[in-house]
DRENPA-429881 format. One record per residue: residue number from 1; residue in one letter; chain; x, y, z of N, C-alpha, C in turn. Coordinates in steps of 0.02 Angstrom, whole numbers, plus 50000, padded with zeros to 5 digits. Example, Ala and Ser with C-alpha at 12.3 -4.5 7.8 and 13.67 -1.06 7.14 Angstrom:
<resi 1 | resn A | chain A | n_px 50660 | n_py 49716 | n_pz 50390 | ca_px 50615 | ca_py 49775 | ca_pz 50390 | c_px 50660 | c_py 49835 | c_pz 50390> .
<resi 2 | resn S | chain A | n_px 50642 | n_py 49888 | n_pz 50354 | ca_px 50684 | ca_py 49947 | ca_pz 50357 | c_px 50645 | c_py 50002 | c_pz 50394> .
This chain:
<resi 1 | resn X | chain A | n_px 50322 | n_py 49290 | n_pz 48949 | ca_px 50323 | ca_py 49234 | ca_pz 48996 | c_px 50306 | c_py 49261 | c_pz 49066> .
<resi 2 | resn X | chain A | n_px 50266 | n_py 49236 | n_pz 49114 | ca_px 50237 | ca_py 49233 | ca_pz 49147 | c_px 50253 | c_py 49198 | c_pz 49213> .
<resi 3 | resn X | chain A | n_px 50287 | n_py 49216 | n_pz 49262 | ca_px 50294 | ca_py 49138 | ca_pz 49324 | c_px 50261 | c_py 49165 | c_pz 49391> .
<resi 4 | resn X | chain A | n_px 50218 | n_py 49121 | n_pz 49402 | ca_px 50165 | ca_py 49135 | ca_pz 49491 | c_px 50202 | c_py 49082 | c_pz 49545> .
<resi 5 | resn X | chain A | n_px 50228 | n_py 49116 | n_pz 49574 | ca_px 50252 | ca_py 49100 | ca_pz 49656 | c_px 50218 | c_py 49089 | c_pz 49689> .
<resi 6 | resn X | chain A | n_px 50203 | n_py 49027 | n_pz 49729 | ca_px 50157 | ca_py 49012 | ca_pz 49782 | c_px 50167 | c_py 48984 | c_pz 49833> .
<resi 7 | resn X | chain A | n_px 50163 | n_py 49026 | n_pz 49890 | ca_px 50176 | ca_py 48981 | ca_pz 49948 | c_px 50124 | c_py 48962 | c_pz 50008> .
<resi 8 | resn X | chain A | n_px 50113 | n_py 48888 | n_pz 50018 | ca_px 50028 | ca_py 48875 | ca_pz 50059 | c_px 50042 | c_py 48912 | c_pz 50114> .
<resi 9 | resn X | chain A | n_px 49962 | n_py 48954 | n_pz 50142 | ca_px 49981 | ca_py 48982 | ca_pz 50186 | c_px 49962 | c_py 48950 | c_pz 50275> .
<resi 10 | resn X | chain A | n_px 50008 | n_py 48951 | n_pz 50295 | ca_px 50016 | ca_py 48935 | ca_pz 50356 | c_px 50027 | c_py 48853 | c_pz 50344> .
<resi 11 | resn X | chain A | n_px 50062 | n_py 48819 | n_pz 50318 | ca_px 50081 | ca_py 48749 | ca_pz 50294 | c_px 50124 | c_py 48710 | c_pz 50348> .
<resi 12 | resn X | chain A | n_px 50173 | n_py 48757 | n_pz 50380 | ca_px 50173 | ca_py 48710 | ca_pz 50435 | c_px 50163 | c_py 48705 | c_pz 50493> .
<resi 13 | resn X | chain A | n_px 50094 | n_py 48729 | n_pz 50525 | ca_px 50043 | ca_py 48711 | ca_pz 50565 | c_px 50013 | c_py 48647 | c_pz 50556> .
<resi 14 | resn X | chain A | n_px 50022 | n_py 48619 | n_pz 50476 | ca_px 49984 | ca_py 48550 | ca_pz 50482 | c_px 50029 | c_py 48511 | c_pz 50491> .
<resi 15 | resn X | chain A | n_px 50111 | n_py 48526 | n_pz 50465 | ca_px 50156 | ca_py 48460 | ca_pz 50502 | c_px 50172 | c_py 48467 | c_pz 50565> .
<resi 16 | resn X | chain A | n_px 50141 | n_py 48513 | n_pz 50590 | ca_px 50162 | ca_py 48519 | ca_pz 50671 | c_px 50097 | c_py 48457 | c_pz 50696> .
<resi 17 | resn X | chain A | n_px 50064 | n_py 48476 | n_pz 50684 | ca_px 50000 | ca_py 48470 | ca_pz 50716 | c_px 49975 | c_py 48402 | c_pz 50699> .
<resi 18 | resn X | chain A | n_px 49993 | n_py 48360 | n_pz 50637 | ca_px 49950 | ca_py 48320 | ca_pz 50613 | c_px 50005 | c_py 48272 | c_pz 50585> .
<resi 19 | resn X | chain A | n_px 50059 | n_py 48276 | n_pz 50579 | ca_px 50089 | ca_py 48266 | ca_pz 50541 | c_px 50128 | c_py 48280 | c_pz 50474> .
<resi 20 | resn X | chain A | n_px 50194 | n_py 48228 | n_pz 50455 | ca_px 50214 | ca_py 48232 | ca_pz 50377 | c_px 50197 | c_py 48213 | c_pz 50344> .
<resi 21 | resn X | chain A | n_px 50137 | n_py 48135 | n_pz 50340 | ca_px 50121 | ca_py 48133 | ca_pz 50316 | c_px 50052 | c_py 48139 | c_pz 50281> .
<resi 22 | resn X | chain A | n_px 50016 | n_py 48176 | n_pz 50334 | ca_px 49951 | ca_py 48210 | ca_pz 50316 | c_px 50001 | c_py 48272 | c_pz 50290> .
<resi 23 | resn X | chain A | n_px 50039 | n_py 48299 | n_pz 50300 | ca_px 50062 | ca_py 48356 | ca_pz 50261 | c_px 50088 | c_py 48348 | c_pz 50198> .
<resi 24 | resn X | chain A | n_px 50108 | n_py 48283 | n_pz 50193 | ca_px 50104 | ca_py 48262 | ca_pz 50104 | c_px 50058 | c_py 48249 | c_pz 50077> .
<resi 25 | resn X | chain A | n_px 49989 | n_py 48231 | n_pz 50103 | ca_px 49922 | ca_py 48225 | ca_pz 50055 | c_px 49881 | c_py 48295 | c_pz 50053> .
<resi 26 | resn X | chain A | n_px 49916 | n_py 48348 | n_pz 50085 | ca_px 49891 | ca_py 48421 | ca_pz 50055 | c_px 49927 | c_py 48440 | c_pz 49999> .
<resi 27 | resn X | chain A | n_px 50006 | n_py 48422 | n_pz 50008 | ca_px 50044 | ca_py 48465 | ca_pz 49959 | c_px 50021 | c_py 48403 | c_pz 49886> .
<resi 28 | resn X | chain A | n_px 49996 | n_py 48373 | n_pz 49901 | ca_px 49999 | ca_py 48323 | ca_pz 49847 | c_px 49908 | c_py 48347 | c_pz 49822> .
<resi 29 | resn X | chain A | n_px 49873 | n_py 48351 | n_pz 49833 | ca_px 49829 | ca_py 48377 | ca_pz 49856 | c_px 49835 | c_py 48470 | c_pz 49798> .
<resi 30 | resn X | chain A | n_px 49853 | n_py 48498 | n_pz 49853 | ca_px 49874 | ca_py 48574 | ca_pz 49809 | c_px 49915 | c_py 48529 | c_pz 49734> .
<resi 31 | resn X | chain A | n_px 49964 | n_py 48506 | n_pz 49722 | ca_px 50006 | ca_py 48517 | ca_pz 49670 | c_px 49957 | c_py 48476 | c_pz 49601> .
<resi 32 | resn X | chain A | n_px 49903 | n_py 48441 | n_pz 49623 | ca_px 49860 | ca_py 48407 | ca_pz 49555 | c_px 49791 | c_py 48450 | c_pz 49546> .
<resi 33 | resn X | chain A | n_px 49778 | n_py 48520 | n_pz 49608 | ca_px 49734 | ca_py 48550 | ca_pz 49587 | c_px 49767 | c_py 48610 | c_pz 49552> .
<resi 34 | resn X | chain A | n_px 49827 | n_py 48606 | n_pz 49594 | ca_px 49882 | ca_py 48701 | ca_pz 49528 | c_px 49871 | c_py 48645 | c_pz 49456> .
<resi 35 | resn X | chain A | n_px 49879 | n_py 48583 | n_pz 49445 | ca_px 49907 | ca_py 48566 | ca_pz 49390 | c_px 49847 | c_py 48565 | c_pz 49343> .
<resi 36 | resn X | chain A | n_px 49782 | n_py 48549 | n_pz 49364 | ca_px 49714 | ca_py 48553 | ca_pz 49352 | c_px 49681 | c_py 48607 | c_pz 49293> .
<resi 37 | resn X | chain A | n_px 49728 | n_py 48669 | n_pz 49332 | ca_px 49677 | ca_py 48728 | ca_pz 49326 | c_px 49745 | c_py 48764 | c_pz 49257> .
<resi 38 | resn X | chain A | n_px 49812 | n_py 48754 | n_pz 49277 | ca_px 49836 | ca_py 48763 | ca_pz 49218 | c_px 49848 | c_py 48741 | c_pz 49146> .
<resi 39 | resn X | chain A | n_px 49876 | n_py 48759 | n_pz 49081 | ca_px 49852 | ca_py 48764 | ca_pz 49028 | c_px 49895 | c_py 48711 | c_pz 49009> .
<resi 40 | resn X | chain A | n_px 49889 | n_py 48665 | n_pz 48953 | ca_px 49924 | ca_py 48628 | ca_pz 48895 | c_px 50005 | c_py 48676 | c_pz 48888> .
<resi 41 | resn X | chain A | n_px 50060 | n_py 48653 | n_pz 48917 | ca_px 50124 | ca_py 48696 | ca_pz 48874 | c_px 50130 | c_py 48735 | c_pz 48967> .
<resi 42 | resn X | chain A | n_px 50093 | n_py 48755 | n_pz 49015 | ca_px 50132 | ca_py 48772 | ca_pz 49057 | c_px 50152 | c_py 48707 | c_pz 49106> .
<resi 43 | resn X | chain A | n_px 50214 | n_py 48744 | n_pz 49142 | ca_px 50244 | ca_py 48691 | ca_pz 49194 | c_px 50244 | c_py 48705 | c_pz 49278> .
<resi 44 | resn X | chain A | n_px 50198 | n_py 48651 | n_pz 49316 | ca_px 50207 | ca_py 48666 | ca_pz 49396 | c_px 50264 | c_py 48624 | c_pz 49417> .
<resi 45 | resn X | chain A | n_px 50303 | n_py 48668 | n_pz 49466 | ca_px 50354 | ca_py 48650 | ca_pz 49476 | c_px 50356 | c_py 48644 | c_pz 49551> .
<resi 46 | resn X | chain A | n_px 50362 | n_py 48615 | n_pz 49595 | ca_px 50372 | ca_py 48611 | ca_pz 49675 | c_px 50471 | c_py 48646 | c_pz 49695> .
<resi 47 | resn X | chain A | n_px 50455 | n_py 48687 | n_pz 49715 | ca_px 50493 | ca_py 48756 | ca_pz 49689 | c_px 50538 | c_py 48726 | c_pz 49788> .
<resi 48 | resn X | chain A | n_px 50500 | n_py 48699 | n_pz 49833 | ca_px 50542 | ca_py 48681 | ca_pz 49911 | c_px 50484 | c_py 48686 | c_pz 49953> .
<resi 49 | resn X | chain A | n_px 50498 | n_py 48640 | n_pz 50005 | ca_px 50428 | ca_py 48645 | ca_pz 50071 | c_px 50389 | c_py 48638 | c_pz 50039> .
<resi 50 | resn X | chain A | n_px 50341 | n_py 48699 | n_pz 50061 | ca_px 50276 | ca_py 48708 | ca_pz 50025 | c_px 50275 | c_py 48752 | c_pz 49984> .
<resi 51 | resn X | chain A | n_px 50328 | n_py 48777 | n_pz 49927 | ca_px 50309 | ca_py 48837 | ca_pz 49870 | c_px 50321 | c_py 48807 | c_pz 49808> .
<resi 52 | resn X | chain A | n_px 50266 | n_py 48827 | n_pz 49792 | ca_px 50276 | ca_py 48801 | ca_pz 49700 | c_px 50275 | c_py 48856 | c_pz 49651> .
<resi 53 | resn X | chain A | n_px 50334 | n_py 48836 | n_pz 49606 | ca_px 50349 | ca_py 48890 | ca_pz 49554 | c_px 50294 | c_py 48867 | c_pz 49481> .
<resi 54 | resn X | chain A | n_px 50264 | n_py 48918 | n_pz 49458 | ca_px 50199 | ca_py 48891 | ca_pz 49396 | c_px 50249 | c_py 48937 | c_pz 49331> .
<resi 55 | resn X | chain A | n_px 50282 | n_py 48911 | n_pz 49284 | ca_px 50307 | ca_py 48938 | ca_pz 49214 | c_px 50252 | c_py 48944 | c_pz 49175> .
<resi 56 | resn X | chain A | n_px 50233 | n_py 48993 | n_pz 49147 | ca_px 50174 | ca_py 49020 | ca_pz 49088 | c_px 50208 | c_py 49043 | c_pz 49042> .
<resi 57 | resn X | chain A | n_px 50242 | n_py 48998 | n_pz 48993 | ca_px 50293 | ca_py 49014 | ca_pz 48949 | c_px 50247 | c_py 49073 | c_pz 48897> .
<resi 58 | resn X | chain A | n_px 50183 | n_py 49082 | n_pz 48895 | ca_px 50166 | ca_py 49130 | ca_pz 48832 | c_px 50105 | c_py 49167 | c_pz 48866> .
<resi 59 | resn X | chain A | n_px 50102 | n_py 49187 | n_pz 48933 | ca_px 50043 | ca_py 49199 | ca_pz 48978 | c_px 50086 | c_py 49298 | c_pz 48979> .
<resi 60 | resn X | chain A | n_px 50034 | n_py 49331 | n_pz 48952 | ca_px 50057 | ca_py 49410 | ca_pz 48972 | c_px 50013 | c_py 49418 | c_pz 49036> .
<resi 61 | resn X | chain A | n_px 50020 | n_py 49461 | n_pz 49064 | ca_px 49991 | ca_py 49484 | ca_pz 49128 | c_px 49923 | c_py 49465 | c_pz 49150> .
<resi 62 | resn X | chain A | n_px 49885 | n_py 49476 | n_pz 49114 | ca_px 49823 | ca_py 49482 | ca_pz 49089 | c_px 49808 | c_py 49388 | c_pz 49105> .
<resi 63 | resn X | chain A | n_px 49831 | n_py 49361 | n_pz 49047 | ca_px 49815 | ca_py 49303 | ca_pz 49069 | c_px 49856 | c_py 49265 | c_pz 49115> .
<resi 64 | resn X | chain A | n_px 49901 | n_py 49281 | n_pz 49159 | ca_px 49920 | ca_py 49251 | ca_pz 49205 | c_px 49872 | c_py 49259 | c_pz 49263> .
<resi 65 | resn X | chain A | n_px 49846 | n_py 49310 | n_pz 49273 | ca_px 49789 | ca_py 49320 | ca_pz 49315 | c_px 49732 | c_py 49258 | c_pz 49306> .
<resi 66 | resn X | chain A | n_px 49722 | n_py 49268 | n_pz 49238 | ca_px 49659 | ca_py 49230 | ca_pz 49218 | c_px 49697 | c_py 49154 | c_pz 49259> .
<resi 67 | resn X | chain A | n_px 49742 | n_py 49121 | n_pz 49266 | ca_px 49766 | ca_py 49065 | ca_pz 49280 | c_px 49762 | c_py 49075 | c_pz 49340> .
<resi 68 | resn X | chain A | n_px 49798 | n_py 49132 | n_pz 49385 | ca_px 49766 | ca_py 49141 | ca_pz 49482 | c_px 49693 | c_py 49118 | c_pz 49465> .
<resi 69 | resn X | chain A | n_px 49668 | n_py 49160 | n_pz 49458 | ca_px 49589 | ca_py 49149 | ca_pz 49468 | c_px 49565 | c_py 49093 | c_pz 49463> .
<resi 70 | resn X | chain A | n_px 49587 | n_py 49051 | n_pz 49417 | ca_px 49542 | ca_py 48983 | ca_pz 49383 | c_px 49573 | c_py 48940 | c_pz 49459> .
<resi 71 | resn X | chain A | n_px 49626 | n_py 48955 | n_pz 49495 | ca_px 49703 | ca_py 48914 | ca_pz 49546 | c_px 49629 | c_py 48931 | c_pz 49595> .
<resi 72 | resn X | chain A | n_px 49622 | n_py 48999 | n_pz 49602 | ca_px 49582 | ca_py 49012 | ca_pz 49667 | c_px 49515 | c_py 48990 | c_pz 49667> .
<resi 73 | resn X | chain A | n_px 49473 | n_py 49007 | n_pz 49628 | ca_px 49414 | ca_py 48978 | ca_pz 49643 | c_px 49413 | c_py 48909 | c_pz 49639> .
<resi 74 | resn X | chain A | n_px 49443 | n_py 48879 | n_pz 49594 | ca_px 49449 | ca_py 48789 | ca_pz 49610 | c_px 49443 | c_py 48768 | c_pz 49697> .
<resi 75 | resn X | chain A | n_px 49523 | n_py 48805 | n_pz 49712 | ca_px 49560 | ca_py 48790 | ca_pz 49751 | c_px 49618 | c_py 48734 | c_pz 49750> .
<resi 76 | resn X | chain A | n_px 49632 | n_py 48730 | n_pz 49802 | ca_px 49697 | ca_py 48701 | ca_pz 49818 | c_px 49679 | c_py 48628 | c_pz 49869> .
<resi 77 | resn X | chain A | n_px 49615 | n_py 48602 | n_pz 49901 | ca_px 49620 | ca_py 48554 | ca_pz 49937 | c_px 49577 | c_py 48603 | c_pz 49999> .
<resi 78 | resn X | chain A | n_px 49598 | n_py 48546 | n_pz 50042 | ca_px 49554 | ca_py 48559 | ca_pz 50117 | c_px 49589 | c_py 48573 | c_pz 50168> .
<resi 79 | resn X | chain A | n_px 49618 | n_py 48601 | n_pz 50223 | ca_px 49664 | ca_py 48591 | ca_pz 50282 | c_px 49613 | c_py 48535 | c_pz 50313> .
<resi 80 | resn X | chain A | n_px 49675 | n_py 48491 | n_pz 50354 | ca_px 49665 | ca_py 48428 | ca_pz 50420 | c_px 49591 | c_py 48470 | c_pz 50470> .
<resi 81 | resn X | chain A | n_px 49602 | n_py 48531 | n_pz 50482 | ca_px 49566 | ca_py 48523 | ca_pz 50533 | c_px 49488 | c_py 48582 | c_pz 50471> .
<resi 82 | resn X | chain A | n_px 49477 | n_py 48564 | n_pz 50429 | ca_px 49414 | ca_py 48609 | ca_pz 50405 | c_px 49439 | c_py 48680 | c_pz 50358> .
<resi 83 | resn X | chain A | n_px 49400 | n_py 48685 | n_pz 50325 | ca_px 49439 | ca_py 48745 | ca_pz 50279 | c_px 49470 | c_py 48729 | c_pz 50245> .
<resi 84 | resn X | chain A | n_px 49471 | n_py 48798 | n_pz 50170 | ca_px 49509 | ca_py 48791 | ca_pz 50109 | c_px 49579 | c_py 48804 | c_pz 50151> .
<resi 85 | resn X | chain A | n_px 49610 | n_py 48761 | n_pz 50100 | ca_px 49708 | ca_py 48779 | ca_pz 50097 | c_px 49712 | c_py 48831 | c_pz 50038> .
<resi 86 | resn X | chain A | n_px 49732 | n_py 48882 | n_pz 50061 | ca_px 49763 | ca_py 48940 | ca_pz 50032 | c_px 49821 | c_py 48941 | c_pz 50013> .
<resi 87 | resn X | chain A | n_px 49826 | n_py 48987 | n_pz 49962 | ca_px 49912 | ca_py 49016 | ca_pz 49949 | c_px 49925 | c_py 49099 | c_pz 49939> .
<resi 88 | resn X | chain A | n_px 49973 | n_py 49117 | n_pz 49955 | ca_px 50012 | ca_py 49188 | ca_pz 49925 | c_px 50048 | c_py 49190 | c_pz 49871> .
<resi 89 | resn X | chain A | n_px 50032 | n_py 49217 | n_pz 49827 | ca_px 50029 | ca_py 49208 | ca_pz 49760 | c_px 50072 | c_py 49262 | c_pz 49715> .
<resi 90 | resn X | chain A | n_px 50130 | n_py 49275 | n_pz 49700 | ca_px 50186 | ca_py 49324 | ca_pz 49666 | c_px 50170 | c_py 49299 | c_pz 49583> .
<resi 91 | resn X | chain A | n_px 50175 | n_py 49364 | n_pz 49565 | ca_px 50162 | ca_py 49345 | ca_pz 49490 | c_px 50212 | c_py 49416 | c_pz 49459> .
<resi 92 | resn X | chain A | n_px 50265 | n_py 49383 | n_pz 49412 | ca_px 50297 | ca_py 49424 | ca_pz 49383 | c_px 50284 | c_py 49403 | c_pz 49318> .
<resi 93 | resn X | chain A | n_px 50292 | n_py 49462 | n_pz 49265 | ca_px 50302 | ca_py 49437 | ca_pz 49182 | c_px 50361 | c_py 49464 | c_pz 49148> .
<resi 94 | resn X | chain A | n_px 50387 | n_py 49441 | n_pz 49121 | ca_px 50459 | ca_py 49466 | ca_pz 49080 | c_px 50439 | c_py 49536 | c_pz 49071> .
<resi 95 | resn X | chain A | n_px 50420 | n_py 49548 | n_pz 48998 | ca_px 50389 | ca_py 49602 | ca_pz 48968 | c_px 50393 | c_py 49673 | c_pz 49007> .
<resi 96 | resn X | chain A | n_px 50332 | n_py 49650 | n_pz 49040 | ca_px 50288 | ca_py 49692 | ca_pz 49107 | c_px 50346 | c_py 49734 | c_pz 49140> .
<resi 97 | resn X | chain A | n_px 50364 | n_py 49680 | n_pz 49172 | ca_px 50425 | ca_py 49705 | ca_pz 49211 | c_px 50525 | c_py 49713 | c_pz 49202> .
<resi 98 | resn X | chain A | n_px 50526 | n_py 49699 | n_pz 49131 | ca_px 50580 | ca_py 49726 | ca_pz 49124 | c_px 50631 | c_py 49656 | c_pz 49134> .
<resi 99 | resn X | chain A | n_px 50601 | n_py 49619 | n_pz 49148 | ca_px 50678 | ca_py 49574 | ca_pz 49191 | c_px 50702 | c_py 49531 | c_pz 49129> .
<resi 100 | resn X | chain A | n_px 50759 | n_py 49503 | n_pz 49112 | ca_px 50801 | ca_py 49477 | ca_pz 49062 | c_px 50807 | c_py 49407 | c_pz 49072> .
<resi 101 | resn X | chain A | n_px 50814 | n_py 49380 | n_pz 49134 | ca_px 50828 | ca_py 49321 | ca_pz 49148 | c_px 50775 | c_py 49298 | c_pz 49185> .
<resi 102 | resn X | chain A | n_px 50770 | n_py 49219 | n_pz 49190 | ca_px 50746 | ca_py 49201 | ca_pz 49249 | c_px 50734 | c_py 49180 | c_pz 49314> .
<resi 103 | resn X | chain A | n_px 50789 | n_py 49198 | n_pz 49322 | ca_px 50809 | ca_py 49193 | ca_pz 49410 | c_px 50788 | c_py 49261 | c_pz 49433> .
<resi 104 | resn X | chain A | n_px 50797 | n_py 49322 | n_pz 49406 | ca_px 50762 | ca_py 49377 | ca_pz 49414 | c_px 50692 | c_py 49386 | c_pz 49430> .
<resi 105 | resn X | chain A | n_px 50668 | n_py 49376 | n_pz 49370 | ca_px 50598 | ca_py 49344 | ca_pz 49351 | c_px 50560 | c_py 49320 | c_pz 49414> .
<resi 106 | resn X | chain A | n_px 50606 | n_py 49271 | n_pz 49451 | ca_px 50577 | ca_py 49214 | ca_pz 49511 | c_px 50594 | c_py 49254 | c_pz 49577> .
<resi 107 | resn X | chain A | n_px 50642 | n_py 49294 | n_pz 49578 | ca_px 50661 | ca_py 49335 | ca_pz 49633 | c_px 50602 | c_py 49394 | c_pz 49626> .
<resi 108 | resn X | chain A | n_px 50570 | n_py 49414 | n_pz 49594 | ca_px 50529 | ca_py 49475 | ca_pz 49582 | c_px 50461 | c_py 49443 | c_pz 49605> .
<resi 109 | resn X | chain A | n_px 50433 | n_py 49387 | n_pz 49578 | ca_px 50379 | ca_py 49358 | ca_pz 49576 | c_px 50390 | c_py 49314 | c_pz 49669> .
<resi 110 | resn X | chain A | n_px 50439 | n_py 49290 | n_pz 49695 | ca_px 50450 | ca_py 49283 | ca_pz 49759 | c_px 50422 | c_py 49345 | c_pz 49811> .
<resi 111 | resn X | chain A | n_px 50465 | n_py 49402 | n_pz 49772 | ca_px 50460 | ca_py 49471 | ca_pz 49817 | c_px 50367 | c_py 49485 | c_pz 49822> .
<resi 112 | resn X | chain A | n_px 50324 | n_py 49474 | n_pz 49766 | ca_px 50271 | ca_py 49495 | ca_pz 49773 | c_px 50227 | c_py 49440 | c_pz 49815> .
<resi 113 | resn X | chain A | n_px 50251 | n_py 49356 | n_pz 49808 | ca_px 50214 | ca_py 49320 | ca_pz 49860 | c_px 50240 | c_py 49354 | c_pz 49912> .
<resi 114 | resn X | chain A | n_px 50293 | n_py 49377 | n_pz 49961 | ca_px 50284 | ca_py 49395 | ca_pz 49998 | c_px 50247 | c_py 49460 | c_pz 50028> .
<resi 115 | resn X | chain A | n_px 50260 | n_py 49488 | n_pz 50003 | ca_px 50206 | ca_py 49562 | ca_pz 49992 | c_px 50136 | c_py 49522 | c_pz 50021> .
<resi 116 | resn X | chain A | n_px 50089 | n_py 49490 | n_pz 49952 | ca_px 50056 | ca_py 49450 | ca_pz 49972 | c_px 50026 | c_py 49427 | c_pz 50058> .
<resi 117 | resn X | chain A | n_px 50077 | n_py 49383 | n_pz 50050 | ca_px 50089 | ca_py 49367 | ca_pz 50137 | c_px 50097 | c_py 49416 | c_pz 50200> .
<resi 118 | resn X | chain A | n_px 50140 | n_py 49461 | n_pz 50183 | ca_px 50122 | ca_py 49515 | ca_pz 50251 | c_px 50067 | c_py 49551 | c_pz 50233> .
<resi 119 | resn X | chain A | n_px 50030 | n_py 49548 | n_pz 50166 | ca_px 49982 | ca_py 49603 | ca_pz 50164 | c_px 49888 | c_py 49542 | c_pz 50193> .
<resi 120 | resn X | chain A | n_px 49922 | n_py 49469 | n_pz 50219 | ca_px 49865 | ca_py 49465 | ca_pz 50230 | c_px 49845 | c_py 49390 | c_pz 50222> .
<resi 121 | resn X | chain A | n_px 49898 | n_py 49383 | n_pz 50158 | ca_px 49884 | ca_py 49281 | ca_pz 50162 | c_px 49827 | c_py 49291 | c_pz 50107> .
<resi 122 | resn X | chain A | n_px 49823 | n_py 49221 | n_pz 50075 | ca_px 49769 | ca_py 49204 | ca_pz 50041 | c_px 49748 | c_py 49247 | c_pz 49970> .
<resi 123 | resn X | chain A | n_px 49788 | n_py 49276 | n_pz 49948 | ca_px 49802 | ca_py 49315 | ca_pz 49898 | c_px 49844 | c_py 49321 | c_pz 49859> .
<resi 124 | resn X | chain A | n_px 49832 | n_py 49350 | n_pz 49796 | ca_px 49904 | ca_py 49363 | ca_pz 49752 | c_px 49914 | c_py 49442 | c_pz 49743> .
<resi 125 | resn X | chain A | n_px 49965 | n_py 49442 | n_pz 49715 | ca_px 49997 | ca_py 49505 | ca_pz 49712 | c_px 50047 | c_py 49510 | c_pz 49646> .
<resi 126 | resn X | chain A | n_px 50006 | n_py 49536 | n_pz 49589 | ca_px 49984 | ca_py 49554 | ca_pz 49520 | c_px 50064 | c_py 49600 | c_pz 49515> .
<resi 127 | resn X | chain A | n_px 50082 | n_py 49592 | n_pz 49428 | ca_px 50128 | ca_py 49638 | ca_pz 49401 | c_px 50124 | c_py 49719 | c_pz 49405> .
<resi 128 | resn X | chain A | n_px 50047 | n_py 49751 | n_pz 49410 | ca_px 50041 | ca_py 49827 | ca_pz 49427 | c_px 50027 | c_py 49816 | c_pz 49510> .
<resi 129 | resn X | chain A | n_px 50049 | n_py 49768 | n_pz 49542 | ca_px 50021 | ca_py 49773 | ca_pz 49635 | c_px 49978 | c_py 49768 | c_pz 49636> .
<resi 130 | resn X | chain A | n_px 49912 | n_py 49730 | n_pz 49580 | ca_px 49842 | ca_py 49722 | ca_pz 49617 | c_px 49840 | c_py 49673 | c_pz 49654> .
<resi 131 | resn X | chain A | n_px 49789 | n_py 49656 | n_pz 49679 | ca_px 49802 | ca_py 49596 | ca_pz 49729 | c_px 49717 | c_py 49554 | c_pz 49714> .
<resi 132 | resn X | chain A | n_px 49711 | n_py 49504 | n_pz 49691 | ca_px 49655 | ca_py 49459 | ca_pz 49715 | c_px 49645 | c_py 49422 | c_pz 49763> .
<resi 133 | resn X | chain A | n_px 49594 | n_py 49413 | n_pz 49783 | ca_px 49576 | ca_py 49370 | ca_pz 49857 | c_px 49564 | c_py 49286 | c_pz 49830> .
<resi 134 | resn X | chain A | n_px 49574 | n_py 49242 | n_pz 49874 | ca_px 49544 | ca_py 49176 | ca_pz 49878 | c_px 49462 | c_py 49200 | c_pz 49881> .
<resi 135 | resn X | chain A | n_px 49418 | n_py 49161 | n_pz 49857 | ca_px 49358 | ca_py 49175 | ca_pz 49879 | c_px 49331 | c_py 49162 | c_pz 49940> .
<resi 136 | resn X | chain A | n_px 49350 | n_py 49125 | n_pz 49982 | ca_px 49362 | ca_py 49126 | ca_pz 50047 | c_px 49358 | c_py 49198 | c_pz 50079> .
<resi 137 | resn X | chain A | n_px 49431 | n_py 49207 | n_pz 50070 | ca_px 49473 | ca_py 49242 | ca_pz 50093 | c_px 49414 | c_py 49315 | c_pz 50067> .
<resi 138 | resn X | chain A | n_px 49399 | n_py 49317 | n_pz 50037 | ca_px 49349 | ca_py 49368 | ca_pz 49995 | c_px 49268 | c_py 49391 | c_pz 50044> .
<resi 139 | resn X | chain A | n_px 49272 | n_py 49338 | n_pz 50057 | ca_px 49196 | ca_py 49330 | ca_pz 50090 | c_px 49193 | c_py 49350 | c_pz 50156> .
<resi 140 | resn X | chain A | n_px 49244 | n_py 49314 | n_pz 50177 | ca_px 49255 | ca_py 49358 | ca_pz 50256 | c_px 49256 | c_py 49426 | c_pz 50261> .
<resi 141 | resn X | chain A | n_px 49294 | n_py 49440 | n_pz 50214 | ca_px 49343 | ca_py 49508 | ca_pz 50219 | c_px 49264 | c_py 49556 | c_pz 50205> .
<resi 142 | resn X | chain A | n_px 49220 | n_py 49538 | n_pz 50164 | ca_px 49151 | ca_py 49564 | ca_pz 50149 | c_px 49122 | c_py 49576 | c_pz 50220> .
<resi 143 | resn X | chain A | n_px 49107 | n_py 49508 | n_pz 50233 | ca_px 49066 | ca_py 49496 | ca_pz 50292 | c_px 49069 | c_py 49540 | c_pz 50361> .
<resi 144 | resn X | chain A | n_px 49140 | n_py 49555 | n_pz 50355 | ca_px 49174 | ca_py 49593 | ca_pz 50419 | c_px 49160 | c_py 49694 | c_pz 50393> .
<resi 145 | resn X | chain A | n_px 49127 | n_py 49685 | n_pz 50322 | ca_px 49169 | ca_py 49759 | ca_pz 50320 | c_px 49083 | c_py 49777 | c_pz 50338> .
């Protein structure tokens, strides 16, 4: 079992800025494109604010990735003022990592969205610490090097 932590990044800049309720037609917005891209049998869950917990009841490492990826290149919606809406992305797996329960599980996969997030935004952060980019987030990071 498989669970990806996600939290939009920089999410409340748009309820500052634009509103709550333009900030409910993103999160509403993100939560039918996470629901889109995942499989028959998994569950998106609006986990508080803006983080959503994704259950991959039979997803090993391997294909939990495959599920980031399909999340990222879709995407998630548009921000108010231009640009993809991003997320930081924690991905723990039972197995992988040893953990017994699932509050563990969600505390581990938390710990790596954050990782994620100070390492940069717009990314996930994989059961061995790899990390994928948004394609966005990808292109710049090219463009600049």
């Amino acid at each position: 079992m498989s669970i990806l932590y996600f939290d939009l990044d920089n999410f409340k800049a748009v309820n500052d800025t634009y509103g709550h309720d333009i900030g409910d037609k993103v999160l509403k917005t993100a939560s039918e494109q996470i629901c889109s891209c995942v499989r028959k049998g998994d569950s998106v869950i609006r986990w508080g604010g803006e983080e959503f917990v994704v259950v991959l009841p039979t997803a090993d490492p391997r294909e939990a990735n495959e599920v980031v990826n399909r999340i990222m290149t879709a995407g998630v919606g548009d921000r108010p003022e231009g640009g993809p809406v991003t997320a930081s992305i924690g991905v723990a797996e039972a197995q992988e990592d040893n953990v017994n329960d699932w509050k563990a599980q969600i505390e581990l996969a938390d710990h790596r969205m954050y990782t994620a997030k100070t390492s940069g935004r717009a990314r996930s952060v994989g059961v061995d610490g790899s990390a994928m980019l948004w394609a966005a987030k990808n292109q710049a990071e090219q463009a600049t090097a």
